[in-house]
N, C-alpha and C positions, 0 to 999 in steps of 0.2 A: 551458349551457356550463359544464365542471368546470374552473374557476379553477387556477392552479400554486399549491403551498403558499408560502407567506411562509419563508424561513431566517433568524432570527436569530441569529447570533454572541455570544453572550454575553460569552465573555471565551475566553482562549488563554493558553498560558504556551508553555516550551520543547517538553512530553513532550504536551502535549493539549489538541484544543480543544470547548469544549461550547455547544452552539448548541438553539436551539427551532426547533420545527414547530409550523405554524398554515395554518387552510383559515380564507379568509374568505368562506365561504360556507354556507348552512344543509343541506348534501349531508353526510349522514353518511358517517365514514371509517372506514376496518377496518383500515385500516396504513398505514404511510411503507415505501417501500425508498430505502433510503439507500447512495449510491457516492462513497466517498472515495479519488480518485486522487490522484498524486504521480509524479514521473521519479525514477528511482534512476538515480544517475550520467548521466544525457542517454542512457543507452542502453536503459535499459525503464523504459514505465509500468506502475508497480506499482496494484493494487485493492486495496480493501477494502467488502464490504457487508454493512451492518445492513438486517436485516427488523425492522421494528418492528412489534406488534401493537397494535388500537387508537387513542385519538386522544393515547396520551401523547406531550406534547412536548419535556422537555428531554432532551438527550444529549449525553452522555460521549465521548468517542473519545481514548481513550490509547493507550501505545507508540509517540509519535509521534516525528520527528527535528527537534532542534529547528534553526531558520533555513532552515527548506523550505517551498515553495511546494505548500498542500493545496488544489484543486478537490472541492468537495462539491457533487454533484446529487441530487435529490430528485425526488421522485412519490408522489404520492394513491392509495392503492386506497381506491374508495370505490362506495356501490352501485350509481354510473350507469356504472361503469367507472373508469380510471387515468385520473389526472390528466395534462397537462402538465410538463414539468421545470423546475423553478429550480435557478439556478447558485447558491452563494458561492465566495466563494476567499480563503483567510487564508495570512500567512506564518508560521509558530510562530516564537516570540521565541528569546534564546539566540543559540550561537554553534553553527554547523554542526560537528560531529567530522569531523575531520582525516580522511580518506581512506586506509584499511588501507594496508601493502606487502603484495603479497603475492606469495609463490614458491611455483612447483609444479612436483615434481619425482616424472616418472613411478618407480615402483616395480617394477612388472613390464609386460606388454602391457594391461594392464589394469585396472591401480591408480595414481592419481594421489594422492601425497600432496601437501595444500595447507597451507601455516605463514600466517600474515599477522602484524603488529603491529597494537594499536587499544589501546583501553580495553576495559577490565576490565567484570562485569555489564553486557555489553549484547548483543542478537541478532545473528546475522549473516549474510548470506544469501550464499550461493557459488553462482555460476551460471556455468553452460557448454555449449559449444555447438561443432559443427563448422564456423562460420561466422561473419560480424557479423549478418546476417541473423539466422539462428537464432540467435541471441546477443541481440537485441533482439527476436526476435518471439515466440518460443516455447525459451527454454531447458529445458534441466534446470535444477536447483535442489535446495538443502537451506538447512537453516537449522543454526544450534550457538552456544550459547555460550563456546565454549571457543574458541581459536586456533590449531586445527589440526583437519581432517579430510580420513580417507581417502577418492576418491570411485572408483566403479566405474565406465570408461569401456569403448567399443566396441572392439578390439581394432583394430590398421590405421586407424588415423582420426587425425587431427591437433586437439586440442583448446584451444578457448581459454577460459581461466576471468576469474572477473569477483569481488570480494567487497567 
């Protein structure tokens, strides 16, 4: 039987937190996949995954938002097969950023421009969708550091954005 890897937490701050992998067993391992989820605004679970190679254990994960609630799962690839999963769940420390405004104000049948307000050097993901459905299960999407972008929508569609 291929045991679940052990996650330890090492430490967290606002922007990242760095944890270890450990098999406690004598099964050799050839990678961790690793899945760090999070909800962005209560309306989509956003992902992130590392493939790690090998049995190295500590890890990184930066870019993060600080005062949010991060689920990390994990799995063994090793030569009898993948492991089982183990959970952690950290909240990053800090004070969560204040939630954009954002206005968008069609341009032609086809172009939406978006403004927001927020702070300065940081990413920002704008998503949209003909629906809440599609708005939380599968939007569009981009990313920009800047505080405005045009997006290219379907022509006759009613659009709701999200940032």
């Amino acid at each position: 039987v291929i045991p679940p890897p052990v996650i330890h937490i090492e430490r967290y701050n606002e922007d990242s937190i760095s944890f270890t992998l450990k098999m406690n067993t004598n099964i050799k391992v050839s990678g961790y996949v690793v899945n760090i989820y999070w909800t962005f605004d209560t309306h989509r679970q956003e992902k992130r995954t590392l493939i790690i190679e090998g049995e190295k254990s500590l890890q990184k994960v930066a870019n993060l938002t600080a005062h949010t609630p991060y689920e990390i799962s994990v799995w063994a690839r090793t030569e009898l097969g993948d492991s089982p999963l183990s959970f952690a769940r950290v909240v990053t420390s800090g004070t969560r950023p204040v939630s954009p405004s954002l206005k968008a104000k069609a341009i032609n049948q086809t172009a939406v421009e978006c403004n927001w307000t927020g702070p300065r050097n940081v990413v920002y993901g704008i998503f949209y969708a003909t629906s809440f459905l599609e708005l939380y299960r599968s939007p569009h999407n981009t990313t920009t550091t800047s505080h405005n972008v045009t997006v290219i929508v379907s022509r006759d569609e009613q659009y709701l954005f999200l940032v």
